[in-house]
C-alpha positions in Angstrom: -24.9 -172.3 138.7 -25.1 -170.3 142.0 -24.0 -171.3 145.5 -26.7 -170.7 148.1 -25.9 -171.2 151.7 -28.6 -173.9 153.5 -28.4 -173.4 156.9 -30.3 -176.0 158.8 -31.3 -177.9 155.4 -30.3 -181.4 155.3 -27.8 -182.0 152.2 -28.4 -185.5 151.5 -31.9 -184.4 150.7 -30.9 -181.8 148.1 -30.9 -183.6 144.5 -32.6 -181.9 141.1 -35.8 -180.7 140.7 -36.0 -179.3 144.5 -37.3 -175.9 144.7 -35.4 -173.8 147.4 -37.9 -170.5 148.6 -37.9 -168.4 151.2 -39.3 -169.5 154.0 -41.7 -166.5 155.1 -43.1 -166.9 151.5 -43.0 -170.9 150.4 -44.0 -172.4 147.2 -47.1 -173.6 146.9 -47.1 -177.7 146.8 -50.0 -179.7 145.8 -51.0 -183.3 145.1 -54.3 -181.8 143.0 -54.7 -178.4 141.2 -56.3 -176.5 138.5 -54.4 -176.1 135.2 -55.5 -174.4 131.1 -53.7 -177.0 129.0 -53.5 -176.9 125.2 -53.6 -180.9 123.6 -51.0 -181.2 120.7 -51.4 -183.8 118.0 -53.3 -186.8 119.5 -53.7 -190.3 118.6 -57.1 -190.3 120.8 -59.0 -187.7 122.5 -57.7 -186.8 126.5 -60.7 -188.6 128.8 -61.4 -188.6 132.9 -58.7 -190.6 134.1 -56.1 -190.0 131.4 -52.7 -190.9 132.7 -49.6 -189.3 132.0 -46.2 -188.4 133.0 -45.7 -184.3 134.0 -42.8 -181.9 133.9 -42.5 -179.1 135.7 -38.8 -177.9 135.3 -36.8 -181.3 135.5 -39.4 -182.8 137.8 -41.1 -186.0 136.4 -44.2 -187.1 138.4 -46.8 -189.5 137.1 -50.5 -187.6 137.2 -54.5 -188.5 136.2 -56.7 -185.4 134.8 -59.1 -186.0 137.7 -61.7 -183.9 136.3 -62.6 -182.2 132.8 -63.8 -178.5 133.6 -64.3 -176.6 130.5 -63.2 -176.2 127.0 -62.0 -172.7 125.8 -61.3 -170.1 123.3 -57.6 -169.4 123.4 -58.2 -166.1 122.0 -60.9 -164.8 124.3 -60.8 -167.3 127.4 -64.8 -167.6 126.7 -65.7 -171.0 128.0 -67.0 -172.9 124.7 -68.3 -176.3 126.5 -68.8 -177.1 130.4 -67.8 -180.5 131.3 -66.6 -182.3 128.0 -66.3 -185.6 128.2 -63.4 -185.7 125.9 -60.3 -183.3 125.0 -59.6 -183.3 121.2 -56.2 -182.1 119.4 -55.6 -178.6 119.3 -58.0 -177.8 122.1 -57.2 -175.7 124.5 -59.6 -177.0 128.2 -59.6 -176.5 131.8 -58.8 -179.7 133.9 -57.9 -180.6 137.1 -54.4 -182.5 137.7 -53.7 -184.9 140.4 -50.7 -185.6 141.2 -49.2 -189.3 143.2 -46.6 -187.1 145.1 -46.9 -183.1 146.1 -45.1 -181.2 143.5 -44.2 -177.7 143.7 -46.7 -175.4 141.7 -47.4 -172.0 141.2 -49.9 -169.4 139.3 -48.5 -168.8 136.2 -48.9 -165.2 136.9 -46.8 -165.3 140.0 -43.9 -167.3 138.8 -43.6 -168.2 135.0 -40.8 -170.9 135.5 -43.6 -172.9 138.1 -46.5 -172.3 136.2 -45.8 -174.4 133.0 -45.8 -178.2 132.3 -45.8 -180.9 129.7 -47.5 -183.6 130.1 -46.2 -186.6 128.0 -47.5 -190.4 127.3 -45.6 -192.7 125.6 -42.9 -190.6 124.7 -44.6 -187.9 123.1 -45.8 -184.6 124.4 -49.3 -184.8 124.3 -50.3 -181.1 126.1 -49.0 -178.1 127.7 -50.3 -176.3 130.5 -50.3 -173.1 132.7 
């Protein structure tokens, strides 16, 4: 826990999951971005449009994979397939994630903590991403 004086911020708009940043260098927020996920055990195979819920830190926001870039190899990042039209289990793709709301994202490069997500659909966690 650490106490962090707000000067000028508006309390009442304060609750979990916001991201406090200095302001000469803010966090990147986004409705859309590009994101590497790894699928975990799937009943079906992730398609365009797949809906799910995201976490990013304790920050739930509903999101559709918008597009389907790439598959890869996690080992050498060599792109295996361009545009798949599905996602199977234990694959590890390129996809585009649009969000309903902005959520606060960065590279996973430039800040570890806001650069991985779950995604999760009916109560089990179906990818993780970077």
């Amino acid at each position: 826990l650490a106490l962090v004086p707000a000067s000028g911020a508006d309390l009442d708009t304060l609750r979990v999951g916001t991201v406090l940043c200095d302001p000469e260098y803010p966090v990147q927020a986004a409705t859309s971005f590009l994101a590497q996920i790894l699928t975990l055990d799937l009943a079906v195979p992730l398609t365009l449009g797949f809906q799910a819920v995201m976490y990013v830190q304790s920050v739930q926001e509903a999101v559709v994979l918008s597009r389907l870039l790439c598959t890869v190899n996690k080992s050498s990042g060599e792109v295996l397939k361009k545009k798949p039209r599905a996602i199977p289990r234990h694959t590890t793709a390129v996809v585009q994630v649009t969000c309903q709301r902005r959520v606060c994202v960065e590279a996973f490069g430039e800040c570890k903590a806001l650069g991985r997500f779950t995604l999760r659909e009916g109560g089990l966690t179906i990818a993780a991403g970077t």
